[in-house]
MILOMI-199262 format. One line per 8 residues: their letters; for each residue x, y, z of N, C-alpha, C. Coordinates in steps of 0.1 Angstrom, whole numbers. Atoms other than C-alpha are relative to their C-alpha. Example, Ala and Ser with C-alpha at 12.3 -4.5 7.8 and 13.67 -1.06 7.14 Angstrom:
as> 9/-12/0/123/-45/78/9/12/0 | -9/-11/0/137/-11/71/-8/11/8 $
% end
This chain:
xxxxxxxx> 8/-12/1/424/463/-122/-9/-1/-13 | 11/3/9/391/461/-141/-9/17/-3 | 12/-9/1/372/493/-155/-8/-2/-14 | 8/3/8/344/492/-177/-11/14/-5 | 10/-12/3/326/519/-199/-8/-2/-12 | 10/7/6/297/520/-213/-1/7/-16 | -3/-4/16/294/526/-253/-2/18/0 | 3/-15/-1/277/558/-249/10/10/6 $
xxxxxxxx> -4/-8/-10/302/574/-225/18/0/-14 | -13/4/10/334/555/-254/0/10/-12 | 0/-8/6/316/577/-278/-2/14/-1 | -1/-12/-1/313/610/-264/16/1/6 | -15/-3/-7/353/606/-252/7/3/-7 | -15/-3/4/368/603/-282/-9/4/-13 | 10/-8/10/338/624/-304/-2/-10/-11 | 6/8/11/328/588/-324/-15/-1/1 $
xxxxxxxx> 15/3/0/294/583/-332/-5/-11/-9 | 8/13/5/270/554/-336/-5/1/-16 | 8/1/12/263/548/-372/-2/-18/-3 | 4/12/1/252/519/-392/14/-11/-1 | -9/7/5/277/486/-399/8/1/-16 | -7/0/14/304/488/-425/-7/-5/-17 | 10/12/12/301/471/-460/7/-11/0 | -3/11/-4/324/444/-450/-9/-8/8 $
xxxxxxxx> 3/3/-14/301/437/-422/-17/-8/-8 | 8/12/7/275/406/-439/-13/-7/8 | 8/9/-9/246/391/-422/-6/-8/-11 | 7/11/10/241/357/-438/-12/-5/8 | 13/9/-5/204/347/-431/0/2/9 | 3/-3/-16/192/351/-399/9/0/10 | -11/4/-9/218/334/-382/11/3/-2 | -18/0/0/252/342/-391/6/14/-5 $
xxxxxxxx> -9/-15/4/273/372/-397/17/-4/-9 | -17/1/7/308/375/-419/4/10/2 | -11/-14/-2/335/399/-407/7/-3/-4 | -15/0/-3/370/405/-412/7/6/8 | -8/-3/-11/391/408/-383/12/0/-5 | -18/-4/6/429/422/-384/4/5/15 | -10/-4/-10/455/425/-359/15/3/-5 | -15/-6/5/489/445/-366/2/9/13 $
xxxxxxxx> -11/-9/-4/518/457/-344/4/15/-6 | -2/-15/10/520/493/-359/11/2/7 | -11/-8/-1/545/508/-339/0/14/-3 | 2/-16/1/534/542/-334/-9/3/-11 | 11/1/10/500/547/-347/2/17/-8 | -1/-13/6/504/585/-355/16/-1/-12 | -10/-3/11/538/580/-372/-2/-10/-9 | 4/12/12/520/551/-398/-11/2/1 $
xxxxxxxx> 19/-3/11/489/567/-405/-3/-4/-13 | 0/0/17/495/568/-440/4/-21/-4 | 4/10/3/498/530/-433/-10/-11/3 | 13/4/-10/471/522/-413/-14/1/-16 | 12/-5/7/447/541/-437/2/-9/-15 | -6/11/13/464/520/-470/-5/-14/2 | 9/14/-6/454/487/-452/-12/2/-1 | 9/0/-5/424/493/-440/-12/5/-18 $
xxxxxxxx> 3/-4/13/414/510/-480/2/-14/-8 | -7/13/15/433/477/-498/-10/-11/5 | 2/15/-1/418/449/-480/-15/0/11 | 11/4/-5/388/462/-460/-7/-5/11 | 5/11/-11/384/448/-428/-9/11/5 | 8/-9/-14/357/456/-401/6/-1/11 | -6/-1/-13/379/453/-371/12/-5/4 | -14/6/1/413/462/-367/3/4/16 $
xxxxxxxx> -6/5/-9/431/454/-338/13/7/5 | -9/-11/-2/462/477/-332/6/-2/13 | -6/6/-8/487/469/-308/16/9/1 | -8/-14/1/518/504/-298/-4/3/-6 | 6/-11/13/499/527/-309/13/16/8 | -14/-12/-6/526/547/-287/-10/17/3 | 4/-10/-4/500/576/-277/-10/3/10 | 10/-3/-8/477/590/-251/-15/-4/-10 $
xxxxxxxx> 11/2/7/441/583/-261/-1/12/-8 | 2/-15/3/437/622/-267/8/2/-14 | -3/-6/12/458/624/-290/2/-13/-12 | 4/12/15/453/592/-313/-14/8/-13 | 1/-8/10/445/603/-350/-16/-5/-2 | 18/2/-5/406/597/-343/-12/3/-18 | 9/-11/12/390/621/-373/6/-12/-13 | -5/10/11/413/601/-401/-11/-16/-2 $
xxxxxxxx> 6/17/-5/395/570/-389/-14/4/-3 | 13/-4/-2/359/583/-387/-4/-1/-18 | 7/-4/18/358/594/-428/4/-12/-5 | 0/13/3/369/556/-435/-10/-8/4 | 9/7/-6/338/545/-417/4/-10/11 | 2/5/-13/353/534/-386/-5/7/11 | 7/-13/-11/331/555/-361/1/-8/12 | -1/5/-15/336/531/-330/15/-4/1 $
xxxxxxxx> -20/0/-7/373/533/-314/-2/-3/12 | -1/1/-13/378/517/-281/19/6/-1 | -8/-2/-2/414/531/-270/10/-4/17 | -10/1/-13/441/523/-241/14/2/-4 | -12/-8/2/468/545/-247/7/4/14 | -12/-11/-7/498/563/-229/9/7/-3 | -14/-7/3/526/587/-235/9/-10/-6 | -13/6/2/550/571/-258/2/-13/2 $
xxxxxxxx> -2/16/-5/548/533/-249/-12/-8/-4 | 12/10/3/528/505/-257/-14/5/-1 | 12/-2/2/491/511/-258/-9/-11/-10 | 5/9/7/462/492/-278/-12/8/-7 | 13/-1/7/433/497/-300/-4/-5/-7 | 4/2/10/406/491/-316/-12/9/-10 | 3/-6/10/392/500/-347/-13/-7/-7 | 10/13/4/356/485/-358/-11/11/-13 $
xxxxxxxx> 17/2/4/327/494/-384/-11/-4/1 | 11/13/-5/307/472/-364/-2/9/12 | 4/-7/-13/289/488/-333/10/-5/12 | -9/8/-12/309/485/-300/-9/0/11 | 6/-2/-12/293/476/-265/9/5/7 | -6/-1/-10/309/474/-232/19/-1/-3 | -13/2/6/347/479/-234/8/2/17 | -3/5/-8/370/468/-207/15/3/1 $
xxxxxxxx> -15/5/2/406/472/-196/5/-3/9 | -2/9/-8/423/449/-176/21/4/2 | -17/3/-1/460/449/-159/5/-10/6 | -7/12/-1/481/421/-160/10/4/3 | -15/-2/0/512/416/-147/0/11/11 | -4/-13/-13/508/445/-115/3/11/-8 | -6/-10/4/519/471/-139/-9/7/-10 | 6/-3/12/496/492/-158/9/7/-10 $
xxxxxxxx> -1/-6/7/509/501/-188/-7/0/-13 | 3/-7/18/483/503/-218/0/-14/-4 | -9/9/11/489/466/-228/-15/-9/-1 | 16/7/7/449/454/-232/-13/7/-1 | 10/-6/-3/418/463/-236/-9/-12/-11 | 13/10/8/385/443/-245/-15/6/-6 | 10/-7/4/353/452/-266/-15/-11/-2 | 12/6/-1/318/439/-267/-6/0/-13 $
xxxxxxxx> 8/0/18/302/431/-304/-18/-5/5 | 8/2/-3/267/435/-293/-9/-4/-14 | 6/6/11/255/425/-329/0/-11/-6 | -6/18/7/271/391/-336/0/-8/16 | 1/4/-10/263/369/-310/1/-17/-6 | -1/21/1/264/327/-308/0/-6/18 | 5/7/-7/247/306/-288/-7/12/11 | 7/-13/-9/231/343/-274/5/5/7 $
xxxxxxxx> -14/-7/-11/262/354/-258/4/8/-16 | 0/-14/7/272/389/-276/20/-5/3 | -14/1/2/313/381/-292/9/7/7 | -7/-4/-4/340/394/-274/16/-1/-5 | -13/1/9/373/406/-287/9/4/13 | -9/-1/-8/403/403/-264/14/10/-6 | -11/-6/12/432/427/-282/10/-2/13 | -7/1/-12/466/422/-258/16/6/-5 $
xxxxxxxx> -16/-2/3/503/435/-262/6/-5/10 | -5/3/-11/522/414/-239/15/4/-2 | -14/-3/0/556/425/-228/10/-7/-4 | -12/5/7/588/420/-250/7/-14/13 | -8/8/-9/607/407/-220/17/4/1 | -12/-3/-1/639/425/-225/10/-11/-10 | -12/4/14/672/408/-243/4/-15/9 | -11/17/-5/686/378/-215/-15/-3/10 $
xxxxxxxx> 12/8/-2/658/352/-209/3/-9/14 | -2/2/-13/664/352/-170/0/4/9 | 11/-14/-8/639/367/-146/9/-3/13 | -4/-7/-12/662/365/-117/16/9/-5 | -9/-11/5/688/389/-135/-4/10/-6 | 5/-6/18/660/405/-161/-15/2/5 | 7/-1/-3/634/420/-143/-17/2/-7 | 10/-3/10/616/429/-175/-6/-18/-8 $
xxxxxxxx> 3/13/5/616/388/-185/-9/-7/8 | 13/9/-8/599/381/-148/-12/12/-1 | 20/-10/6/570/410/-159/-2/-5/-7 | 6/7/8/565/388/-188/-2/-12/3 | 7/8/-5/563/359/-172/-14/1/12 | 18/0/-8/537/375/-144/-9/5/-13 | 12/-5/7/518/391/-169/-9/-10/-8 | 5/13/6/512/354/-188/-7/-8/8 $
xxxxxxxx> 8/11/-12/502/338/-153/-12/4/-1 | 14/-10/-3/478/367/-148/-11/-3/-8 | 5/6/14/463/359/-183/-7/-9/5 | 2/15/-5/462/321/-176/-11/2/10 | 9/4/-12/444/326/-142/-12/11/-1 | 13/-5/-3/420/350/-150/-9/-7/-13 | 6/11/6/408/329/-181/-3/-12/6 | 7/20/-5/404/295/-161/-10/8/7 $
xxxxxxxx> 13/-1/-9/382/314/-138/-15/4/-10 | 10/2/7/362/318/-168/-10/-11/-10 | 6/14/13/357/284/-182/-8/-3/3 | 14/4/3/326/276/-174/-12/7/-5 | 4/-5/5/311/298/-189/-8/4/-14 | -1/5/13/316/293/-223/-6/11/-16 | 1/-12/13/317/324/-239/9/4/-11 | -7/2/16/323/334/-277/5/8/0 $
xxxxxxxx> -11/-12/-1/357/353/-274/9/-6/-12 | -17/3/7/388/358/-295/7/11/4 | -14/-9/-1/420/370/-287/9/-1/-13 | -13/-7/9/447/390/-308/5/7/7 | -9/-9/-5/474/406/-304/18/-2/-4 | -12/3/7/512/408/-306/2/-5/16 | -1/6/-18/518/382/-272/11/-3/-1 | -13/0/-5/554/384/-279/6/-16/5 $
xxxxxxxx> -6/10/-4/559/347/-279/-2/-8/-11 | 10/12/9/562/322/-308/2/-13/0 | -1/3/-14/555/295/-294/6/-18/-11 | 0/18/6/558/262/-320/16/-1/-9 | -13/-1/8/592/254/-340/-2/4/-11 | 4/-13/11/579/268/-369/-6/10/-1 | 6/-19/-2/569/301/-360/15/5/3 | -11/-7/-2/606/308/-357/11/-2/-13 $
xxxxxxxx> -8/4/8/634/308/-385/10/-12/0 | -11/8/-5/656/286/-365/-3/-8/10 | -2/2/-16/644/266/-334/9/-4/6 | -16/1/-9/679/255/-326/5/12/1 | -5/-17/-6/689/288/-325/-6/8/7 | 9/-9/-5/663/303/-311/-5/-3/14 | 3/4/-19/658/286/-275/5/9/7 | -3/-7/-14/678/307/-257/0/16/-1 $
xxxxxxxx> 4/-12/8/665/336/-277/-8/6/8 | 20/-9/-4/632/361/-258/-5/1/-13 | 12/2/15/602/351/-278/0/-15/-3 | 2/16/6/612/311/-283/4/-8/13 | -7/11/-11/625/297/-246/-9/-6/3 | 13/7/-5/609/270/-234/-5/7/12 | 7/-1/-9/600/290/-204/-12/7/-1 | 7/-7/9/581/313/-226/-13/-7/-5 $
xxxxxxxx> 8/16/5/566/283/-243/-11/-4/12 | 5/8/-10/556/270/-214/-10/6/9 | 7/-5/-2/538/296/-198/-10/9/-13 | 9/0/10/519/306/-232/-9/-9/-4 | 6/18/-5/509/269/-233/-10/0/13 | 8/-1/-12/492/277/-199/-16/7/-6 | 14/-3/2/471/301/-213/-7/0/-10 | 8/7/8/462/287/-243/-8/-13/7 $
xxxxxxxx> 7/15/-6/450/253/-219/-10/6/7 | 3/-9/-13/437/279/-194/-20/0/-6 | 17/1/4/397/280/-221/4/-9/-11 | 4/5/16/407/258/-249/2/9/-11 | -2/-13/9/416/285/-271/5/-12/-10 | -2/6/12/421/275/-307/10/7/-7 | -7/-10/6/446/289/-329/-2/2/-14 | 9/1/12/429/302/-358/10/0/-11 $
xxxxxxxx> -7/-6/12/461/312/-381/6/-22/-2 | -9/14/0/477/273/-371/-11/-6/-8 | 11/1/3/442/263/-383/2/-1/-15 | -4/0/15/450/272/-419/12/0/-6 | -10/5/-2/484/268/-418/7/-9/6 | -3/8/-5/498/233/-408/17/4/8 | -13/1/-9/526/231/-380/13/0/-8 | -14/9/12/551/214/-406/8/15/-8 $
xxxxxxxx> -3/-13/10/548/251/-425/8/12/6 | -1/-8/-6/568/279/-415/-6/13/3 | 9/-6/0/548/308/-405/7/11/8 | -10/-10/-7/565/345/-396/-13/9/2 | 7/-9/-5/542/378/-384/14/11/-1 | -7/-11/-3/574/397/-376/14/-1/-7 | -14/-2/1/610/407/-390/7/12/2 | -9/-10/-14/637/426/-370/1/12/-15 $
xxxxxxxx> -5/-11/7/643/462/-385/19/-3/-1 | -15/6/5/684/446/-385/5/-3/-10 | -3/6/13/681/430/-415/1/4/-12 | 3/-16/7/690/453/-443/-4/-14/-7 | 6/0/10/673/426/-465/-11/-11/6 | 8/9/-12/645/411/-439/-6/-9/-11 | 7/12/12/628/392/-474/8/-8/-1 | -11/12/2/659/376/-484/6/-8/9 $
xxxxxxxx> -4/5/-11/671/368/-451/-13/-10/8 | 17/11/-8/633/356/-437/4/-5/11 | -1/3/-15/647/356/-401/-12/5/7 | 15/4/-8/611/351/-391/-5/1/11 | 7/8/-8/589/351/-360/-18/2/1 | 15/-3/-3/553/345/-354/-2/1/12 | 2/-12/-18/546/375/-321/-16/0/-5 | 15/-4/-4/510/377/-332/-7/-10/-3 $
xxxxxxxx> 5/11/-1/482/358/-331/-12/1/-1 | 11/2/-4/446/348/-329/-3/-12/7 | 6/17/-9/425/325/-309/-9/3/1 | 13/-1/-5/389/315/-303/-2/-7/8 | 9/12/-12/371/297/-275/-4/-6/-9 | 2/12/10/359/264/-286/-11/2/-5 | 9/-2/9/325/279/-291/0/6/-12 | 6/-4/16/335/296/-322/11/-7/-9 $
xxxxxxxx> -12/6/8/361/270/-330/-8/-6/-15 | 10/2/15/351/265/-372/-4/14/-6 | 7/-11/4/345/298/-374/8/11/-11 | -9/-9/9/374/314/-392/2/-7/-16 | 5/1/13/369/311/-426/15/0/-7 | -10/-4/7/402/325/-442/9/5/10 | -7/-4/-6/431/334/-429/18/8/-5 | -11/-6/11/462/355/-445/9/9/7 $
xxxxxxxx> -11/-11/-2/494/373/-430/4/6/-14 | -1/-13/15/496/408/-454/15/0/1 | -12/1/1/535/400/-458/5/14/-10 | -1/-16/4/537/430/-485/-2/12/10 | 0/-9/-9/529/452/-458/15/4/7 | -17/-4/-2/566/448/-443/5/5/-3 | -10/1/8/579/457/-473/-1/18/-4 | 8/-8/5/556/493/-474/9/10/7 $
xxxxxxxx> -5/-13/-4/572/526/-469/2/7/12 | 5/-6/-16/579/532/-432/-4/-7/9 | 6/12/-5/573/498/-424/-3/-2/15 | 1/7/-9/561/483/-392/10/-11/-1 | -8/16/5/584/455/-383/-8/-14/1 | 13/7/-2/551/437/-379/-10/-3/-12 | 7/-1/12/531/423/-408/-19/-2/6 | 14/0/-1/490/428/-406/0/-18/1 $
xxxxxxx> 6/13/-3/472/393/-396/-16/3/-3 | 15/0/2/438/389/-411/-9/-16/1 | 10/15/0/414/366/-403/-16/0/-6 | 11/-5/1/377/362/-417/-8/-8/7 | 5/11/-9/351/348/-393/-15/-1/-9 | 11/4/-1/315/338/-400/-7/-7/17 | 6/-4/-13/297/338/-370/-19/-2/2 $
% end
């Protein structure tokens, strides 16, 4: 299921209006632009306002990425966002459960939301950057919350592990039908899978874990092969390194313990592989009042 609305209609829905680009938001020389892009797992955007608004003040990005925001569109905290200078919000909310957004200082185009997996629930939505363009194709940002998968990693007992695996086919096969194409996208999000032996604290322990099985693996792998997708955070971080995004609310001392995983992510098509500049998981963030069990993911592109 595909709908598609048009900016003008995005900004009388949720009363944002068109102003100019952030001051993050850089045009080097004719050709190139510098953003900062951010993806974070909030976990209930209305109950971490007060950390949403902290981020977004400390470190500045033009387009955050938001992934359970746990609310209907209607009632996502909209006005808060606006006097920070994000006046374009795409949203794909629902009651209490997953949902997505995003957050930009940068104009938004056409905005998209797509259901994977047969089940709508809230778990993507896409936005059009009609100002940064490459090779004349206008960037597209993919934002995705794919489904946990439940606790026992075995879709004919664990009906919630075979929704995670359709929902990753779905992915896969609607990306190949776009490869020739050769358009300048990136995906984020929390995809609920990490997928290399160092994105986990343990990988001997962690195979028969949800989030590290090879079956997981293996269909994530699909749709990263599915355009070439790059992985921008692996990119500045070597394989060899360990690399976490997430730690369980269990651990009364989640720093000391660093039972780790990397659930979120970026990726670019190969046309804008080179393009990420910097890259930094906000690990203080964990540690912040009310925490997310999700640490911010920032990336900076030039474009």
């Amino acid at each position: 299921m595909l709908q598609k609305v048009p900016a003008t209609l995005l900004r009388r829905a949720f009363g944002v209006k068109s102003t100019q680009a952030g001051k993050g938001f850089k045009r080097v020389g004719a050709l190139s632009v510098k953003f900062r892009l951010a993806t974070w797992n909030i976990n209930s955007a209305r109950l971490r306002m007060p950390q949403i608004l902290r981020f977004l003040a400390e470190y500045q990005v033009d387009i955050l990425c938001l992934q359970e925001i746990k609310c209907t569109n209607e009632q996502f905290p909209v006005e808060e966002l606006t006097t920070l200078g994000y006046e374009h919000i795409a949203l794909n909310g629902q009651k209490a459960y997953h949902g997505v957004a995003v957050l930009a200082r940068l104009p938004v185009g056409t905005v998209e939301r797509t259901v994977f997996g047969g089940i709508d629930e809230a778990r993507h939505i896409l936005v059009e950057l009609p100002e940064i363009k490459r090779e004349g194709k206008a960037v597209r940002i993919h934002n995705f919350y794919v489904p946990a998968g439940g606790d026992i990693p075995d879709a004919n007992v664990n009906p919630k592990f075979q929704h995670k695996l359709d929902y990753l086919n779905d992915m896969a096969r609607s990306f190949k039908k776009q490869a020739n194409r050769r358009e300048p996208m990136i995906l984020v999000g929390d995809l609920n899978v990490a997928p290399l032996e160092n994105d986990v604290w343990s990988h001997k322990q962690m195979l028969k874990v949800v989030s590290h099985t090879p079956v997981e693996v293996e269909h994530l792998e699909r749709v990263s092969a599915s355009l070439s997708w790059t992985d921008a955070m692996r990119c500045h971080v070597p394989e060899q390194e360990k690399l976490f995004t997430w730690w369980s609310y269990r651990a009364r001392d989640w720093k000391a313990s660093n039972r780790g995983r990397r659930l979120d992510h970026v990726w670019l098509t190969p046309t804008l592989e080179g393009c990420a500049k910097h890259m930094e998981v906000v690990e203080p963030a964990r540690g912040w009042e009310k925490p997310s069990d999700h640490a911010p993911v920032i990336v900076d592109l030039e474009i």
